[in-house]
C-alpha positions in Angstrom: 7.3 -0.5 3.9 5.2 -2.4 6.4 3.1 -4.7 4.9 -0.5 -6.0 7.0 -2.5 -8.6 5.1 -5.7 -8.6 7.0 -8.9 -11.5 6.2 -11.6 -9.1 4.5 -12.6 -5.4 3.7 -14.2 -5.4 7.1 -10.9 -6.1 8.5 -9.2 -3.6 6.1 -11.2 -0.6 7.6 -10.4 -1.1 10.9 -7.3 -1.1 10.5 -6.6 1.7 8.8 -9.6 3.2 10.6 -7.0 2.2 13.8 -4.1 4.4 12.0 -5.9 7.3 11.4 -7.0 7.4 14.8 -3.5 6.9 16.2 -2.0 9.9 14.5 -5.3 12.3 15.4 -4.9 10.8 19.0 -0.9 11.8 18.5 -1.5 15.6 17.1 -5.1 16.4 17.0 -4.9 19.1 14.2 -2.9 16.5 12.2 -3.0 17.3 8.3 -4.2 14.4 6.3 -4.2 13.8 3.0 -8.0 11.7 1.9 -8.5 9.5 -0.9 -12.0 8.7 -3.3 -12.7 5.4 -4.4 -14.4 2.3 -3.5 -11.5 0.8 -1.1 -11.3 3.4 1.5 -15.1 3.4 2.1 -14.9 1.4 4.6 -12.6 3.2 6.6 -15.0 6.4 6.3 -17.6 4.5 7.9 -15.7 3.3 11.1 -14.1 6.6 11.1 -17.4 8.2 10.9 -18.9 4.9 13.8 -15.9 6.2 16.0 -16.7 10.1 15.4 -20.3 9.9 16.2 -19.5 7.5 19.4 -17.2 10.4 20.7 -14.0 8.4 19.9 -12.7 9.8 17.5 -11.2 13.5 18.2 -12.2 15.1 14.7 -12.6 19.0 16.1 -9.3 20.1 15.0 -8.1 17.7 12.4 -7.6 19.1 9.1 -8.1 17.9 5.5 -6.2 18.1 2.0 -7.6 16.7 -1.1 -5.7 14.3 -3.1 -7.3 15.1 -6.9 -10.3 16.3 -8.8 -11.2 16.4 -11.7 -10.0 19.7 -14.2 -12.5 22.4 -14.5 -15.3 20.4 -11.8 -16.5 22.7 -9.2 -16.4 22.0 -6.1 -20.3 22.1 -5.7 -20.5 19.7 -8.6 -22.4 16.6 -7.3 -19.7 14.5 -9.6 -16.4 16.5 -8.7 -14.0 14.1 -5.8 -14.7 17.0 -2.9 -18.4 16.4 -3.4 -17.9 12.4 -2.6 -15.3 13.5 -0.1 -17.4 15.7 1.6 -20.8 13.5 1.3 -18.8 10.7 2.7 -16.3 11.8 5.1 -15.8 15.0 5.3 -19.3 16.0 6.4 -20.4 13.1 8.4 -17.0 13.5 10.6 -18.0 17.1 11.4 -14.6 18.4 9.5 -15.6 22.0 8.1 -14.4 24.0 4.7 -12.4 25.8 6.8 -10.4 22.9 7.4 -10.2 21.4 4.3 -7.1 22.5 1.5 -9.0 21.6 -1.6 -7.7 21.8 -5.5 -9.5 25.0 -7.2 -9.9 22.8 -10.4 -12.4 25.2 -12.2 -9.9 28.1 -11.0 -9.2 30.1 -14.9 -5.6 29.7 -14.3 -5.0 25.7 -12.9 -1.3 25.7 -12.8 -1.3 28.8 -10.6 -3.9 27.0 -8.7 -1.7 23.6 -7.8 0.8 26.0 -6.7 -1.5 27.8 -4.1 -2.5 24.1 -3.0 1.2 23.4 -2.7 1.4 26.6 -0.7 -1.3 26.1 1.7 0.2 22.6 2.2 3.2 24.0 3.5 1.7 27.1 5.8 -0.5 24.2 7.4 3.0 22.3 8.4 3.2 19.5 5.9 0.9 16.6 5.9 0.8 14.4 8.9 -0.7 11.4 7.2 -1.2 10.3 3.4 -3.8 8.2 3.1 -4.2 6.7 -0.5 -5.5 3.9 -2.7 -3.8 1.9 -5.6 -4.9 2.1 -8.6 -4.6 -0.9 -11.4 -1.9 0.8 -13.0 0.2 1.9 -9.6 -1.4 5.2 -9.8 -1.4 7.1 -6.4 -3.7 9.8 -6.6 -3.5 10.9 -10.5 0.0 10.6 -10.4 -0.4 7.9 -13.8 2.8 6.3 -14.9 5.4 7.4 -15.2 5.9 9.2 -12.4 8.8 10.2 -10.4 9.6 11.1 -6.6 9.6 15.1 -7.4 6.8 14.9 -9.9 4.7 18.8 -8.7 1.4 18.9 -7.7 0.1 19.8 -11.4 -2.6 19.0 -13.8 -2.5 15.7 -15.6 -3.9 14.0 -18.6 -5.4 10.8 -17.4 -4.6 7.0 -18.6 -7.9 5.2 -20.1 -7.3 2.9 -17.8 -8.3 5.4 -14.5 -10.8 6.8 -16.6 -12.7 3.4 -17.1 -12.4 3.0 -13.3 -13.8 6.2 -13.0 -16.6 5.7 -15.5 -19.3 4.3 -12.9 -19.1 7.2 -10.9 -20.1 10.1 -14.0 -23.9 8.4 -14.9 -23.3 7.6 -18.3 -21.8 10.9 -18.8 -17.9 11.0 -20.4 -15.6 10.9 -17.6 -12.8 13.7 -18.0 -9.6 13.8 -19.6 -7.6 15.6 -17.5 -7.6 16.4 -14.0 -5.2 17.6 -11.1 -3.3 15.7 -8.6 -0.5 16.0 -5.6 2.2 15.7 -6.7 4.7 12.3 -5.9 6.9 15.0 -4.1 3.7 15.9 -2.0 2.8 12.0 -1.1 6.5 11.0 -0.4 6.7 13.8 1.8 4.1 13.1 4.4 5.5 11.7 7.8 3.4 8.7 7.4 1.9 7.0 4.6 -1.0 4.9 4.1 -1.5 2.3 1.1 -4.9 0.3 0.5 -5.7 -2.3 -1.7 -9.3 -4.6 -1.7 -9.9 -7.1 -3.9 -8.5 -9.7 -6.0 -8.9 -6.8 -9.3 -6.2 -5.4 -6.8 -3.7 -8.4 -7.1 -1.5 -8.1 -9.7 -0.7 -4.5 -9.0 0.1 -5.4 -5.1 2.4 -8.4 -6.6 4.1 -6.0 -9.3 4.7 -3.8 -5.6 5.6 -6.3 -3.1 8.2 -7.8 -6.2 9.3 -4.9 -7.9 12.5 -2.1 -7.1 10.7 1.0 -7.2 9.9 3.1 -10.1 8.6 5.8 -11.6 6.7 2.9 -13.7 4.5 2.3 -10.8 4.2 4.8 -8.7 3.0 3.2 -5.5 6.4 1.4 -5.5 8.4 4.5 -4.5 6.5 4.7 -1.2 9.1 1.9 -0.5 11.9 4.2 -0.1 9.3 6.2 2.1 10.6 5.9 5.8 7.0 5.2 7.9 5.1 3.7 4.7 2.1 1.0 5.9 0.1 -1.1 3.1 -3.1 -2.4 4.0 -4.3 -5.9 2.2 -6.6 -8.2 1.9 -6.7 -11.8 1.2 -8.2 -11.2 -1.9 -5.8 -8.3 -3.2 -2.9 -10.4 -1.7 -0.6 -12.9 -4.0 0.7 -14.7 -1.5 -0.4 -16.9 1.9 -2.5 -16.5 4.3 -2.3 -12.8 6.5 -0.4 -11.4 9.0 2.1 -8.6 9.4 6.0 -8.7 7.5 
């Protein structure tokens, strides 16, 4: 796994604003798997600078979720497509049509994850997984433990995500379970893409740059992954100064 430590979030988002681009440049319908959160808003918004500057080719690329919430519509202003869509998806002109999304209010959710799974393989795989740490080595809502051929399935989440989740819901209780692509799904991508921002982010990107990889912390298995990048900044970073290793 390539690791970039880069000065600030600023930093951060061009760089893996740089990525994205190189891979769309590369295969212009490129499949790519999009995370929520705080760290990757960055990116969004240079991604989205680029797009509306005509640098960014964005007509054909194409879009697969990561999670959502079980049982949140897709129209629900809380659910992770509605954040997705509000800030990515949307202002980078990529349509529903192009976007494999989790059913998550769907009656039957298993059967569900498998036509994601599906729909996932028709499109060709996925050219680029971009994702974000969580405090526990969650990628996606794959929560520990979780191994290389964990599914694409639904998932009961840790307290821990749902705290992190918390501010997003508006005092509202966050939900319990949710679904999630599966480890098998992430590992599988021809490139991945790790973030991590801020010094909350430290001890997680420590237990990753020190640890063998396992199903314990998830993010650690991208280490076996053979084009894996992580993105860091000072803050999140438990070493020295920056730089590329």
């Amino acid at each position: 796994m390539r690791l970039l430590v880069v000065r600030d979030p600023d930093e951060l988002a061009t760089a893996a604003a740089d990525i994205v681009q190189e891979v769309l440049e590369r295969r212009p319908d490129a499949l790519i798997v999009l995370p929520t959160g705080n760290t990757p808003l960055g990116m969004y918004g240079e991604l989205v600078r680029r797009h509306a500057g005509g640098h960014l080719p964005t007509a054909r690329m194409r879009v697969a979720q990561l999670d959502e919430y079980l049982g949140v519509a897709a129209d629900d202003p809380q659910s992770l497509f509605g954040w997705m869509q509000r800030s990515a998806l949307g202002p980078m002109g990529v349509t529903s049509d192009r976007v494999i999304r989790f059913a998550a209010d769907a009656p039957d959710p298993t059967a569900a994850c498998r036509a994601y799974d599906a729909a996932v393989i028709e499109a060709g795989g996925v050219d680029l997984a971009v994702l974000g740490i969580g405090r526990n080595g969650h990628l996606g809502f794959n929560e520990p433990p979780s191994g290389p051929d964990a599914p694409t399935r639904v998932v009961e989440l840790s307290a821990e995500s749902r705290a992190a989740n918390a501010a997003y819901w508006s005092g509202d209780a966050v939900p319990e379970r949710a679904v999630t692509a599966g480890m098998s799904t992430i590992l599988g991508a021809r490139k991945a893409l790790l973030l991590a921002s801020g010094s909350a982010k430290a001890e997680v990107v420590r237990r990753l740059l020190d640890e063998d990889p396992s199903p314990d912390l998830p993010a650690s298995l991208l280490k076996h992954h053979p084009d894996a990048t992580l993105i860091v900044d000072q803050a999140a970073y438990p070493g020295e100064g920056g730089g590329e290793t």
